[in-house]
N, C-alpha and C positions, 0 to 999 in steps of 0.2 A: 488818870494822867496827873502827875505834881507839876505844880506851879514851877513858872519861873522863878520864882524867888527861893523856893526850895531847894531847886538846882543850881542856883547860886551859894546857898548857904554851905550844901555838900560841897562842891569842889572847891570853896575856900576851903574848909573840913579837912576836904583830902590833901591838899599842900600842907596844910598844917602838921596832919598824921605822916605824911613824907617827912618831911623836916624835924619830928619826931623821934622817926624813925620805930614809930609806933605800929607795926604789925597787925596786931590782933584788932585794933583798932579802923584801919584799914580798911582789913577782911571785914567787918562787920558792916559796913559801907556796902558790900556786894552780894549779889542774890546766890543761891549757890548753884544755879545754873550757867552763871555768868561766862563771858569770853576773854579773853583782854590779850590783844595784836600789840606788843612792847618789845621794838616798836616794830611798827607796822612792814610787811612782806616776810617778818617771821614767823614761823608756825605761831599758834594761837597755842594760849591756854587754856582748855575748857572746865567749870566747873572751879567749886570753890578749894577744893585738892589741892590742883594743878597750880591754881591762882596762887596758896596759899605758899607751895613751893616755890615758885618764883619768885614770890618777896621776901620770902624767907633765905633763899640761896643769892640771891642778888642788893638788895637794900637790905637786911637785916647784917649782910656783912662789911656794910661799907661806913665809915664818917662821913655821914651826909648831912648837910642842910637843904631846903627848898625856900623859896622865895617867889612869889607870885613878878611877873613881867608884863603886866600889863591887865587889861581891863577882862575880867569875866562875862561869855558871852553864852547867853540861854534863853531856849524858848520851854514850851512847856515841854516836859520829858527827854530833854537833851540839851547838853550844850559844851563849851570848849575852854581848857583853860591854859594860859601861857605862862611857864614858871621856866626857872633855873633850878637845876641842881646842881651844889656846890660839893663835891667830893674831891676823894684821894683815887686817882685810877693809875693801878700800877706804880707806884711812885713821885706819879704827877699830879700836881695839883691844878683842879679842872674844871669847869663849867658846863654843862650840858643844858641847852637851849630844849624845851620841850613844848609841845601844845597836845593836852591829852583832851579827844574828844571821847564824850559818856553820853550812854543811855541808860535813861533809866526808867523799871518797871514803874504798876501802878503802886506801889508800896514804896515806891523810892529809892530802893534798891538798884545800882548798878548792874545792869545786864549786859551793858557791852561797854570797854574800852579801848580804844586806838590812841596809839602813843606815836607821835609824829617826829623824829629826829632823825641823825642819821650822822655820820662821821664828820662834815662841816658844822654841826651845833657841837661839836666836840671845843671848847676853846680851853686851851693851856692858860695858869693863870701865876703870877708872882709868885716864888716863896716868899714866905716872910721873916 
């Protein structure tokens, strides 16, 4: 099992590679077994494939930033992290409120993730 602090270190990591918009990077962060419910009540992705299409057809085509929302929370081999993503959706400029919780194997690796949002963390934002 990895330490908390390790789990902390990754999911700062992974906002980081959001904001990015670093892919491959990402993907390396995850087992290839892995799951990831984004967000959550929709079919799952299974495996590093599926995972890899997903960020690839979804984040890989957006102007995205990420920015951490608060404090990261982790015990050992899990924990949860609250960021914003600052995109363009559809022509609107937008905020999306997220809290993604991780598992992760004994290697450190990402084997499960759940993305917590939903059409109210959707917030419209100024043009500029």
């Amino acid at each position: 099992m990895i330490s908390e602090q390790q789990v902390r270190a990754t999911l700062a990591r992974y906002v980081e590679l959001v904001s990015a918009v670093d892919i491959d990077g990402i993907l390396a962060l995850y087992a290839a077994d892995a799951v990831v419910e984004d967000p959550v009540g929709k079919p799952p992705y299974v495996g590093i494939e599926a995972i890899a299409r997903f960020y690839r057809e979804g984040l890989g085509r957006l102007d995205a930033t990420a920015r951490l929302d608060g404090s990261i929370r982790a015990t050992r081999g899990c924990g949860a992290v609250p960021f914003c993503v600052d995109l363009d959706w559809g022509g609107r400029l937008s905020t999306i409120e997220v809290i993604d919780v991780m598992e992760f194997d004994a290697d450190g690796r990402i084997r499960s993730m759940k993305a917590y949002w939903g059409e109210a963390n959707m917030i419209a934002r100024e043009q500029p």
